[in-house]
C-alpha positions as a Markdown table, in Angstrom:
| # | Residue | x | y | z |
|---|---|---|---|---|
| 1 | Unk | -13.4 | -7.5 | -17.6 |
| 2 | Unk | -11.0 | -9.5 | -19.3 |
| 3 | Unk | -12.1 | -13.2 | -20.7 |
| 4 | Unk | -12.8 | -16.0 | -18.0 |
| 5 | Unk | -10.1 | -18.2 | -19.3 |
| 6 | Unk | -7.1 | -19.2 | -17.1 |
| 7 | Unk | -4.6 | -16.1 | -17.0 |
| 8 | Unk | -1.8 | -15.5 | -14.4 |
| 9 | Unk | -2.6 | -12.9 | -11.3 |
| 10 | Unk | -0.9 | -9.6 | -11.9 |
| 11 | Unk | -1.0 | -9.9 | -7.5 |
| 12 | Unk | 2.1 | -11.6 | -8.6 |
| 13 | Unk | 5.7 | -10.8 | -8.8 |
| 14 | Unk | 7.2 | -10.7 | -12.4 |
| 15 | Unk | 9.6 | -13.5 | -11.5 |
| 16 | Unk | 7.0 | -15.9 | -9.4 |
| 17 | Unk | 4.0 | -15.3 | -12.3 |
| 18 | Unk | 4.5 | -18.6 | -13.1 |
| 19 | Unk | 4.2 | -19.8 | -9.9 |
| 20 | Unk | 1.3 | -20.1 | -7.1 |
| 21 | Unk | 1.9 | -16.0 | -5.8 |
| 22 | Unk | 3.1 | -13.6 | -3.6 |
| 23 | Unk | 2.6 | -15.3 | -0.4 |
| 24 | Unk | 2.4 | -19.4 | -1.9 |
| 25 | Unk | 4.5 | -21.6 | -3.5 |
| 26 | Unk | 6.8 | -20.5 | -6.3 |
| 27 | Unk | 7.0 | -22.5 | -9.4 |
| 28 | Unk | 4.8 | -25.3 | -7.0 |
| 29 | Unk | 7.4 | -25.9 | -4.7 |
| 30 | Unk | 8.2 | -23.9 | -1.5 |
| 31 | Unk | 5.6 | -21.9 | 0.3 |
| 32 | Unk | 6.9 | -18.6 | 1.7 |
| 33 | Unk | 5.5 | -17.5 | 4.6 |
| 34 | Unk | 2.4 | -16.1 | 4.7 |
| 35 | Unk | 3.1 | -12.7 | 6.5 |
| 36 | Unk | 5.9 | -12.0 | 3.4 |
| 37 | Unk | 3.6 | -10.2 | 1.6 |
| 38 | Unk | 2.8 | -7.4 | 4.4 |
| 39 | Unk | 6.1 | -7.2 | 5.4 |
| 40 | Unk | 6.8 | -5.7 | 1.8 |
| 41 | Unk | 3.5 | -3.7 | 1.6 |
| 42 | Unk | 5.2 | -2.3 | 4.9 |
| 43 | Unk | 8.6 | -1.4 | 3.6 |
| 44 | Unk | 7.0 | 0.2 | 0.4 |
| 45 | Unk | 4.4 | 2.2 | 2.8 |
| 46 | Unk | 7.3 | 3.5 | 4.4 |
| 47 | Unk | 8.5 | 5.0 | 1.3 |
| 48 | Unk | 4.9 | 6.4 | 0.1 |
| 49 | Unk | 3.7 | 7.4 | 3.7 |
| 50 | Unk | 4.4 | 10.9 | 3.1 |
| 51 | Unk | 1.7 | 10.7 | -0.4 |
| 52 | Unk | -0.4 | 8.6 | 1.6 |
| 53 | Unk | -0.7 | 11.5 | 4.8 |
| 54 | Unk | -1.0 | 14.2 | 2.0 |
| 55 | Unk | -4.3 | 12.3 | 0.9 |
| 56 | Unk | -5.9 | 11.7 | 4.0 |
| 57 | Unk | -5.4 | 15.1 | 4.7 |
| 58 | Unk | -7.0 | 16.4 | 1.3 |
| 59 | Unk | -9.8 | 14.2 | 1.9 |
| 60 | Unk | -10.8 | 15.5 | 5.8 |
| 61 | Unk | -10.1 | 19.2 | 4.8 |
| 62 | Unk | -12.4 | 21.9 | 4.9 |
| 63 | Unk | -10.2 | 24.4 | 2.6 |
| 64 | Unk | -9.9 | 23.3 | -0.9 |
| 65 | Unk | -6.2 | 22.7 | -1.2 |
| 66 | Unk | -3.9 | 20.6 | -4.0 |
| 67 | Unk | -1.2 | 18.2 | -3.2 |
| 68 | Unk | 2.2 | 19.6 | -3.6 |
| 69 | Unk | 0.5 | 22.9 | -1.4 |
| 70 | Unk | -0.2 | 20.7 | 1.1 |
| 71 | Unk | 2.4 | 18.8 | 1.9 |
| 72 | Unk | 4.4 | 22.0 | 1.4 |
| 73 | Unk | 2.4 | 23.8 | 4.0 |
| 74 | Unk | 3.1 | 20.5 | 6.3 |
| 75 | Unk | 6.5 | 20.7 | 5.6 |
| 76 | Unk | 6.8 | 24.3 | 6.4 |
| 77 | Unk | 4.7 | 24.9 | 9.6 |
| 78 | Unk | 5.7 | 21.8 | 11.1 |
| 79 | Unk | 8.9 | 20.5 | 9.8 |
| 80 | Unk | 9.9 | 18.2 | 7.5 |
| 81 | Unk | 9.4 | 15.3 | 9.8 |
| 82 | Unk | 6.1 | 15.9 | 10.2 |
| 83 | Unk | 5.3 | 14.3 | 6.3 |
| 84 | Unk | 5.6 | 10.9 | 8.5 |
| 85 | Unk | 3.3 | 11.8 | 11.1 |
| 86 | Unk | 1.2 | 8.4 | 11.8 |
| 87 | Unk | 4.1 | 6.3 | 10.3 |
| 88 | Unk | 3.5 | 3.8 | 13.1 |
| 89 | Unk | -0.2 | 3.5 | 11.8 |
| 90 | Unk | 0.4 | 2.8 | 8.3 |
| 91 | Unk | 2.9 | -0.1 | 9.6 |
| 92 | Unk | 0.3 | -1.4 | 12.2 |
| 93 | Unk | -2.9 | -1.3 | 9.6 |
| 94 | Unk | -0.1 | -3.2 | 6.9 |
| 95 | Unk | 0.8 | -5.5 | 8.9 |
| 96 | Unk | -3.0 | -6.4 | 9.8 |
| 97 | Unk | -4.9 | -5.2 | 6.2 |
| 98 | Unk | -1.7 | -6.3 | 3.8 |
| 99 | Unk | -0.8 | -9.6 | 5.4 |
| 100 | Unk | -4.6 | -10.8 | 5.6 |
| 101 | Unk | -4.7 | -9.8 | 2.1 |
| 102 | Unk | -2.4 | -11.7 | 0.3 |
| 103 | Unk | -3.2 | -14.5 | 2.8 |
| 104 | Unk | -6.4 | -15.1 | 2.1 |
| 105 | Unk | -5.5 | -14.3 | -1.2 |
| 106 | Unk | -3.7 | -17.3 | -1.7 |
| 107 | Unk | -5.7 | -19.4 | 0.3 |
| 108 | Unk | -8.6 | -18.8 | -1.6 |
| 109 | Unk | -7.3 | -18.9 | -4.9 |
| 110 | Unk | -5.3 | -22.1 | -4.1 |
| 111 | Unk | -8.4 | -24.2 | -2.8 |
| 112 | Unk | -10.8 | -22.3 | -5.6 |
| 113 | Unk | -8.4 | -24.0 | -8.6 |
| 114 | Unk | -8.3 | -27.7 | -9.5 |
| 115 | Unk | -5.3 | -29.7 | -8.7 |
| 116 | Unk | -3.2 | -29.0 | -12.4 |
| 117 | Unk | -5.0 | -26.0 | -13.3 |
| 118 | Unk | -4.3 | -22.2 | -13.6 |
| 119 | Unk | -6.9 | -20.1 | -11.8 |
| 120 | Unk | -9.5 | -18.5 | -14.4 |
| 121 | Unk | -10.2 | -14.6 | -13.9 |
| 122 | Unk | -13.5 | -15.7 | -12.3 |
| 123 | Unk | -11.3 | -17.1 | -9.1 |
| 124 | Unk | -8.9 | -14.4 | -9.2 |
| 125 | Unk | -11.4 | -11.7 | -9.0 |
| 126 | Unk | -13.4 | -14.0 | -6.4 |
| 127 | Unk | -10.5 | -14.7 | -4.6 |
| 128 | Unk | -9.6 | -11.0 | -4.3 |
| 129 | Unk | -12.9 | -9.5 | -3.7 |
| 130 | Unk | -12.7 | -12.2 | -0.7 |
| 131 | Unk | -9.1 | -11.0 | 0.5 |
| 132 | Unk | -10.7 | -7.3 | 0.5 |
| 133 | Unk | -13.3 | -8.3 | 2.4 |
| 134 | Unk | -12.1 | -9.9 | 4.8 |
| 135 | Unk | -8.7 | -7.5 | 5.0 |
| 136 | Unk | -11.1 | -4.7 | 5.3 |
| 137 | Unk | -12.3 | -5.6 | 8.1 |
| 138 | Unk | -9.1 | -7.0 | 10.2 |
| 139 | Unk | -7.5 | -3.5 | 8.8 |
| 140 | Unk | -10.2 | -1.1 | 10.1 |
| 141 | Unk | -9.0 | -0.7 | 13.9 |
| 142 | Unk | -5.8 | 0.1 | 12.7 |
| 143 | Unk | -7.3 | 2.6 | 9.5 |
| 144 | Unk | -9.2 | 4.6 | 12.1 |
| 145 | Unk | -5.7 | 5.7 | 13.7 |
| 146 | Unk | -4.3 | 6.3 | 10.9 |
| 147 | Unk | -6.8 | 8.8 | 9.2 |
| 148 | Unk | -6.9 | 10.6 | 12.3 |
| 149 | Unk | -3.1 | 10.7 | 12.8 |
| 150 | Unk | -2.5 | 11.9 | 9.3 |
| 151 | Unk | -5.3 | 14.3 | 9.8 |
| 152 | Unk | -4.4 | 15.6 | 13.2 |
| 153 | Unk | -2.9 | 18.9 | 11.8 |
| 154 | Unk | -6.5 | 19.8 | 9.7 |
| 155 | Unk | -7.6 | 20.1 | 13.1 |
| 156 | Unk | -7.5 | 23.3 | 15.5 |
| 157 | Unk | -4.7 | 22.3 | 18.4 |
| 158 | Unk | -7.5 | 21.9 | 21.3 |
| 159 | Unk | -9.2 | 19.0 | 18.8 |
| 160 | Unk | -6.3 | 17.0 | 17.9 |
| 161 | Unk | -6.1 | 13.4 | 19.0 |
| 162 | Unk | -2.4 | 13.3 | 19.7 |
| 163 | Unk | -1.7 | 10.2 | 19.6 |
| 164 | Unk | 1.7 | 9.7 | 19.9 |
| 165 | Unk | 2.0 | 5.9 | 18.4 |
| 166 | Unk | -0.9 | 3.3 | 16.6 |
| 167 | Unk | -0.6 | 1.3 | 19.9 |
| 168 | Unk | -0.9 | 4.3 | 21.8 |
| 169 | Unk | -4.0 | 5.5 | 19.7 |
| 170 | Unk | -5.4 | 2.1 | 19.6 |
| 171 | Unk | -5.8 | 2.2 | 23.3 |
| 172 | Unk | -7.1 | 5.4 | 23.7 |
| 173 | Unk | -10.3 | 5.1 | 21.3 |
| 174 | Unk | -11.0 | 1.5 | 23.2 |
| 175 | Unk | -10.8 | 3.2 | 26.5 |
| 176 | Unk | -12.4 | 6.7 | 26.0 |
| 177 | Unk | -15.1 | 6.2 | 22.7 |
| 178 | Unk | -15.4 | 2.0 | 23.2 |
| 179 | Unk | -14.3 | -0.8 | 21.2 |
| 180 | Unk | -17.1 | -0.2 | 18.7 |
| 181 | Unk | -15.3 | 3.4 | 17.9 |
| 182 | Unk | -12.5 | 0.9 | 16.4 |
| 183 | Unk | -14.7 | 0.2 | 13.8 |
| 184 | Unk | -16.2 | 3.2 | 12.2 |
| 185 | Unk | -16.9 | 3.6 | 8.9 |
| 186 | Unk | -16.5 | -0.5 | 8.1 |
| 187 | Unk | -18.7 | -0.4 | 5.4 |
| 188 | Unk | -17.2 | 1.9 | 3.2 |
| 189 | Unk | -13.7 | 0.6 | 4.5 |
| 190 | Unk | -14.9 | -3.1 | 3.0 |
| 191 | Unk | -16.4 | -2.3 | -0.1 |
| 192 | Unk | -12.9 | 0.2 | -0.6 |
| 193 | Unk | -11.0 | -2.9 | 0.1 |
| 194 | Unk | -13.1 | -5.1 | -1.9 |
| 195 | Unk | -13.4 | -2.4 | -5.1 |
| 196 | Unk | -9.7 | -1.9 | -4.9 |
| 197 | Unk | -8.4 | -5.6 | -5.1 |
| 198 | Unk | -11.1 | -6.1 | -7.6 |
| 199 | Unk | -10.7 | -3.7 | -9.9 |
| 200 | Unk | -7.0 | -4.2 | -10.1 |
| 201 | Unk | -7.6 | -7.8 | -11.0 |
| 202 | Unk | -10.3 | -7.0 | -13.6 |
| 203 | Unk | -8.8 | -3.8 | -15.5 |
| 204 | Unk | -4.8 | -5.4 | -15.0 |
| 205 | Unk | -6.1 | -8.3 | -17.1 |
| 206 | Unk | -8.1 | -6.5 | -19.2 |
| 207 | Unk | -5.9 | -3.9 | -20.4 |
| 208 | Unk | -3.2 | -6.8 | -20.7 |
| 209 | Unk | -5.2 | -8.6 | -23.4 |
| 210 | Unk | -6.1 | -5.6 | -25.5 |
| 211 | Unk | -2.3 | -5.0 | -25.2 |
| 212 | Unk | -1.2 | -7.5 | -26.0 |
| 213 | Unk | -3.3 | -7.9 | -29.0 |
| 214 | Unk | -2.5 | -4.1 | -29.7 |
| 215 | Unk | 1.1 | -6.2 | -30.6 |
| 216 | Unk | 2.8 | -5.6 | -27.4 |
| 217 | Unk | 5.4 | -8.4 | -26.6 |
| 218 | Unk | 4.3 | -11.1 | -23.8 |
| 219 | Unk | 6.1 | -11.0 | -20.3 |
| 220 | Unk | 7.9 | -7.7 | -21.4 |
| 221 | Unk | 8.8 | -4.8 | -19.4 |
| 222 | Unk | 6.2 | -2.6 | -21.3 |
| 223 | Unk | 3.5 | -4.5 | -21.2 |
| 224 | Unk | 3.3 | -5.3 | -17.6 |
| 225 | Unk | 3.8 | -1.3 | -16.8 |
| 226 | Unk | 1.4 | -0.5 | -19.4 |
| 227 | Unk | -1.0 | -2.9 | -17.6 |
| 228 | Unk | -0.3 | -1.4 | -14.4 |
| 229 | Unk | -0.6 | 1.8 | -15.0 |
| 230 | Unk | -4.0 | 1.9 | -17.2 |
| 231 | Unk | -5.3 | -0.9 | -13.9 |
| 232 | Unk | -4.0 | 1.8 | -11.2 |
| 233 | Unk | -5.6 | 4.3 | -12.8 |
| 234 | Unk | -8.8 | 2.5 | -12.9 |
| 235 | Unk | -9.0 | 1.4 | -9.2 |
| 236 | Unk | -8.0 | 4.6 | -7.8 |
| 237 | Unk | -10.4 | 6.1 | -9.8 |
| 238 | Unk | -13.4 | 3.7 | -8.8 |
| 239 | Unk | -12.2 | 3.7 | -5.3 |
| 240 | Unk | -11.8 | 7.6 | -5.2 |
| 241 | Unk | -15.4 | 8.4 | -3.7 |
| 242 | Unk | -15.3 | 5.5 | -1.4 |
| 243 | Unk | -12.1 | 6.7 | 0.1 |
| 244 | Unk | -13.2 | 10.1 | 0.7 |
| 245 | Unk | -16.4 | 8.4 | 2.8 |
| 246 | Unk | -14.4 | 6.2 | 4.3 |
| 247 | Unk | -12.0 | 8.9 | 5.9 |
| 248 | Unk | -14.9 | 11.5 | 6.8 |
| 249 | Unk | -16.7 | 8.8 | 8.8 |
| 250 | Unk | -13.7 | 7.6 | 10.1 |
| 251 | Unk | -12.7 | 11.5 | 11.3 |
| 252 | Unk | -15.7 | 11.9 | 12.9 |
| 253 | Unk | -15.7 | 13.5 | 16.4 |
| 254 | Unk | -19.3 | 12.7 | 16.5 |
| 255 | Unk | -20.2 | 9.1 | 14.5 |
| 256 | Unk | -22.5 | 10.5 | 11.9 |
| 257 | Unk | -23.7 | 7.3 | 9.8 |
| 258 | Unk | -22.6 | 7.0 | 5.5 |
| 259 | Unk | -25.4 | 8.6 | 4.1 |
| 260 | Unk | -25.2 | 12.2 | 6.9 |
| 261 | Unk | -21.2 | 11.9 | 6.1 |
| 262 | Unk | -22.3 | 11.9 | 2.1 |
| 263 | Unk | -25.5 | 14.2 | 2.3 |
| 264 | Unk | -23.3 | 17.0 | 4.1 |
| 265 | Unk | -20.2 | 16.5 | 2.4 |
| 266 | Unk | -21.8 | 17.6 | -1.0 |
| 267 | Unk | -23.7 | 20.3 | 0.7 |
| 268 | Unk | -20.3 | 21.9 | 1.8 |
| 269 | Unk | -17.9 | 21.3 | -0.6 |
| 270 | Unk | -19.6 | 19.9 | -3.9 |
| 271 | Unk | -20.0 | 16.2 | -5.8 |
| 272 | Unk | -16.5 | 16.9 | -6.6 |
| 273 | Unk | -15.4 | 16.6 | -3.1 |
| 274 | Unk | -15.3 | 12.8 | -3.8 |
| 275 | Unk | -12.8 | 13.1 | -6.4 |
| 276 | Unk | -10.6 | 15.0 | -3.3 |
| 277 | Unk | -7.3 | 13.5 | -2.8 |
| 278 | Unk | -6.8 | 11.5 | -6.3 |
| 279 | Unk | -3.9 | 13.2 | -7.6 |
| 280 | Unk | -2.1 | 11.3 | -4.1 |
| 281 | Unk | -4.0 | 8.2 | -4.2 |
| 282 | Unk | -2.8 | 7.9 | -8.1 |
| 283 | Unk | 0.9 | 8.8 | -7.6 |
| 284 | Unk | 1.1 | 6.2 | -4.1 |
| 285 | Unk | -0.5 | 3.9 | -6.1 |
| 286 | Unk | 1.8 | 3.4 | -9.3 |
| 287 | Unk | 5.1 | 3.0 | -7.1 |
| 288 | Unk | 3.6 | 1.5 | -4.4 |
| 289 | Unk | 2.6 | -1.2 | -6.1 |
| 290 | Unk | 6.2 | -1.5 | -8.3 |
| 291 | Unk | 7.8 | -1.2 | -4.5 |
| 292 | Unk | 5.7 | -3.8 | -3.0 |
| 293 | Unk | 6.8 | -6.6 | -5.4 |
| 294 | Unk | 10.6 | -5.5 | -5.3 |
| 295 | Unk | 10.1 | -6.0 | -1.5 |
| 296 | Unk | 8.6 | -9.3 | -1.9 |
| 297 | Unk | 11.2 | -10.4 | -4.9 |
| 298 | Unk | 14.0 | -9.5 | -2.8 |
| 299 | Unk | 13.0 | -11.1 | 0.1 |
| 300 | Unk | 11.3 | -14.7 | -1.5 |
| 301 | Unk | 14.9 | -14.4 | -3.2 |
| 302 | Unk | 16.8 | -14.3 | 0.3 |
| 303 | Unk | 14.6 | -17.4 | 1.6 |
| 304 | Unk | 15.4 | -19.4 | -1.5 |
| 305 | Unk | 19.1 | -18.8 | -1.0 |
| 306 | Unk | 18.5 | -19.7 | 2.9 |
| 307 | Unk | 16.7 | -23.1 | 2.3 |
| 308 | Unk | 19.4 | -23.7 | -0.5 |
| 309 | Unk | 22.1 | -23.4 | 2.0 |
| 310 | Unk | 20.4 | -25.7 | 4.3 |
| 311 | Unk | 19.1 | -28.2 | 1.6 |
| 312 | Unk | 23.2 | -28.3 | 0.9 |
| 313 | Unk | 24.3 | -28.9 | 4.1 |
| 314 | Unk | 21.9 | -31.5 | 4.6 |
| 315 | Unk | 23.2 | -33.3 | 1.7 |
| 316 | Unk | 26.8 | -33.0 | 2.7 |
| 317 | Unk | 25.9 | -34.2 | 6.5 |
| 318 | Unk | 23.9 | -37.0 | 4.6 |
């Protein structure tokens, strides 16, 4: 991990790096509000959902399968459409896991730094391993439907879920397996949470400085997707394994426990079965990530020009 000297969060936006983050104050003045940041993990989801089903499904398959067959398969027997099955639960678990994310985020890393100070990596990566945490767990309810939406098809008709909306499926697991059904699988679902924010923090800021020294230009366009790119690859790979836990216990019909989920997954399919679904985890990661901070560019943009507007009328009524 990179140095523990003060160094800007790549959690950031290119245009608001010098400035508090995604969801605080830019350049120390204005704070946006704190639900901007899921908003534009939602609009990118949107976008991605289709890579995002395709990897659930990877990872609760029985039959060995690669991406582009899957979804092609998906597409085939069930329509085109059907690549944003569960679309309502990747908004719902957004708008819960994303917006407690890059709220606590910057609530931690704002009361972690002294007054004048830039946060060291130290807070960063405590500040995000935090956010994960905590994320992981306001997230899992809303996980749980959507690993078994996107998984529904992997399943013979008579043992789907069918849940026709999050809301819908929400309600149904409270009423017919109990509210503790909501939150299957929460270990592996926090430590996923808590390895992903993590190891983007660590290996973005890494790979940055060994860039950088490499003789890459600081704040260029090739440097911060260089960054990205070596830092996406890192967490999706360190988060791989967890993933494919996560989504087996939370697929279960029957509640097996981590360790019968991870003793009978390599009996069936291999240790390999916890590298299942990478290829889609990699490619929703890299835009993903470029779509979130477009999102939340474009819209900190449109609430600067808002409280611009007003700041001028108010001088003009002055």
């Amino acid at each position: 991990m990179a140095a523990t000297g003060p160094v800007p969060s790549q959690l950031q936006p290119p245009k608001a790096q010098r400035a508090q983050g995604s969801g605080g104050a830019k350049g120390g003045g204005a704070k946006y509000p704190f639900w901007l940041g899921g908003v534009a993990a939602s609009c990118a989801a949107t976008i991605t959902h289709p890579l995002d089903l395709t990897k659930y499904r990877l990872q609760t398959a029985t039959v060995k399968q690669g991406m582009f067959t899957t979804m092609f398969t998906s597409a085939r027997n069930e329509g085109i459409l059907t690549l944003f099955q569960g679309l309502s639960a990747t908004w719902a678990r957004q708008l819960s896991y994303s917006i407690t994310r890059f709220a606590v985020y910057e609530e931690a890393k704002a009361r972690l730094t002294p007054a004048g100070s830039k946060p060291t990596t130290a807070t960063l990566a405590t500040s995000a391993a935090l956010a994960g945490a905590i994320a992981g767990v306001v997230g899992n309810p809303a996980e749980i439907v959507l690993v078994r939406m996107c998984s529904d098809l992997n399943r013979a008709p008579a043992q789907r879920y069918n849940y026709s909306n999050a809301i819908a499926g929400l309600g149904s697991i409270a009423r017919s397996e109990g509210v503790s059904t909501l939150f299957l699988g929460l270990g592996p679902n926090v430590v996923r949470s808590v390895v992903m924010n993590v190891a983007q923090l660590g290996s973005y800021d890494l790979f940055r400085a060994l860039l950088l020294s490499a003789g890459l230009t600081e704040g260029s366009s090739t440097l911060t997707f260089a960054a990205s790119f070596a830092a996406g690859t890192t967490a999706t790979t360190l988060c791989a394994p967890v993933d494919v836990i996560k989504s087996r216990v939370q697929n279960s019909k029957t509640g097996e426990g981590v360790l019968a989920v991870i003793r009978q997954s390599i009996k069936q399919d291999g240790p390999g079965v916890f590298l299942r679904g990478w290829t889609p985890a990699w490619i929703r990661l890299q835009p993903q990530t470029t779509l979130i901070y477009f999102f939340l560019t474009y819209f900190q943009g449109i609430i600067d020009k808002q409280r611009a507007g007003a700041k001028k009328m108010d001088s003009a009524l002055a």
